[in-house]
C-alpha positions, 0 to 999 in steps of 0.5 A: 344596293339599296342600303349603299344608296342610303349610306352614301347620304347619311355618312354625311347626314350627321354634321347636317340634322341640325339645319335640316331638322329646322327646315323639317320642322318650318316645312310642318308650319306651313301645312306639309303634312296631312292633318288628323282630319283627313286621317283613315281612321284606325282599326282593331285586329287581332293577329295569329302567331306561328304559335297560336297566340292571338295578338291584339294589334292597332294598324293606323294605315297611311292615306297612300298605299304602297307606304313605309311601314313601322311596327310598333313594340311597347315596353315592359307592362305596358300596352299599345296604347302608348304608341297613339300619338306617335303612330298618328303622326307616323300616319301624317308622316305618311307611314303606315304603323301597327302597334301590338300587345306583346304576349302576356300584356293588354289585350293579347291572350295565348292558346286556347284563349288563356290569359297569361302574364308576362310577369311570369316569363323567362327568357325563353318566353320573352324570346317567343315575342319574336314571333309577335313582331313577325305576324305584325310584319306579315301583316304590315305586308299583306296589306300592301305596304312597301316591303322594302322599307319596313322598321321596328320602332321599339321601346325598353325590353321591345327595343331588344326584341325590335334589334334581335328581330331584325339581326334573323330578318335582313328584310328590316330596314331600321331599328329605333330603340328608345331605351334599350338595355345590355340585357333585359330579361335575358335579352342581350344584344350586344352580340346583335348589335354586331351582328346587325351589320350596316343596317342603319340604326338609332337610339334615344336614351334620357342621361338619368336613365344611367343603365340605358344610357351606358347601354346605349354608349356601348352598342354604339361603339360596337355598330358596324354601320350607321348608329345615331345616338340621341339623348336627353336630360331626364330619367324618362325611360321609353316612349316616355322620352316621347312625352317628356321632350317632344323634340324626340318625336321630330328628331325620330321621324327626320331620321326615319325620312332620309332612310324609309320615309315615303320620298326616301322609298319611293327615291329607292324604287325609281333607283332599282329600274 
């Protein structure tokens, strides 16, 4: 029932980002949000797969507990690091949010703590990444966060994995996949975009980035529910896009508000009694 609470809004939501996201953004003016001073700081873990990778992970907790919850998957040769800045302002959205080190990147290391590199993945190792994002789930979950209203935030070949993700796991709420492809290493999903169903979706593309953006036009053809597709001028191509036009970062969390956000979850909850 939930999602159908949640699509009965956004069928109509769409003719209406505009006004609202003025709104959103004059309402953060005015001091809406929680300011880093007021902050919990962020931690370091490190979290153990189903198959004995340990995963290094940043969890940047919400002031309230029971929150929205984002895992956070980078892309190709990248780190978590990159997620800093919009995991703070997840955490002033009033999300709480774990951004990883997928297998064979950063500071993650394999068995027997060996040092692998992704550089020498197939697609079956690349598929193996699924249970990195599980443990960050598990986590996200042991710790208190509302598991209604969890979402994967994922950017390049972590945008495949964050759609395959949640195509196994129906507890995943949303996607958001900043640059995804047709197929990346052997990932491809537009199987799983079909198979994803009515759960809500949303993807940012830059125009110049010509095979994510004609990706992005075909998996939003294919999606069963509903499927917002953003883009911009540019070739910046993942949480890049985050950096070159920072009306993305706005545009991300005015959708993620009406769908997983705090009042949207706590809406959700008051509706189930």
């Amino acid at each position: 029932m939930r999602f159908l609470r949640r699509f009965t809004y956004l069928s109509g939501m769409c003719r209406l980002v505009p006004c609202v996201m003025v709104l959103t953004l004059l309402a953060a003016a005015c001091g809406g949000r929680t300011q880093n001073a007021t902050l919990p700081p962020p931690s370091n873990e490190i979290l153990t797969t189903s198959d004995g990778y340990r995963i290094a992970a940043t969890l940047y907790p919400a002031e309230k507990p029971g929150s929205p919850g984002l895992v956070l998957v980078h892309m190709l040769g990248a780190d978590r690091s990159i997620w800093e800045g919009f995991a703070r302002r997840a955490q002033r959205e009033g999300y709480s949010s774990l951004a990883i080190d997928l297998r064979g990147h950063g500071d993650s290391r394999g068995p027997g703590d060996t040092d692998l590199s992704y550089k020498s993945f197939d697609t079956g190792e690349w598929l193996k990444a699924l249970q990195d994002i599980d443990a960050a789930k598990s986590a996200l979950l042991k710790r208190g966060n509302d598991p209604e209203n969890i979402a994967i935030v994922g950017a390049s070949i972590g945008a495949n994995l964050a759609l395959r993700y949640a195509v196994e796991h129906a507890d995943i709420q949303a996607v958001v996949m900043l640059s995804p492809g047709l197929d990346y290493h052997g990932i491809e999903i537009e199987p799983d975009m079909v198979a994803y169903g009515k759960r809500p979706s949303l993807m940012l593309t830059s125009t110049g980035d010509s095979y994510s953006a004609s990706s992005c036009s075909t998996l939003k053809a294919l999606a069963p529910g509903f499927c917002e597709l953003r883009e911009y001028g540019g070739a910046a191509h993942g949480t890049d896009i985050l950096d070159a036009e920072p009306a993305s970062v706005d545009q991300v969390f005015l959708w993620l508000t009406h769908i997983i956000g705090p009042q949207a979850a706590a809406s959700n909850r008051a509706g189930a009694r």
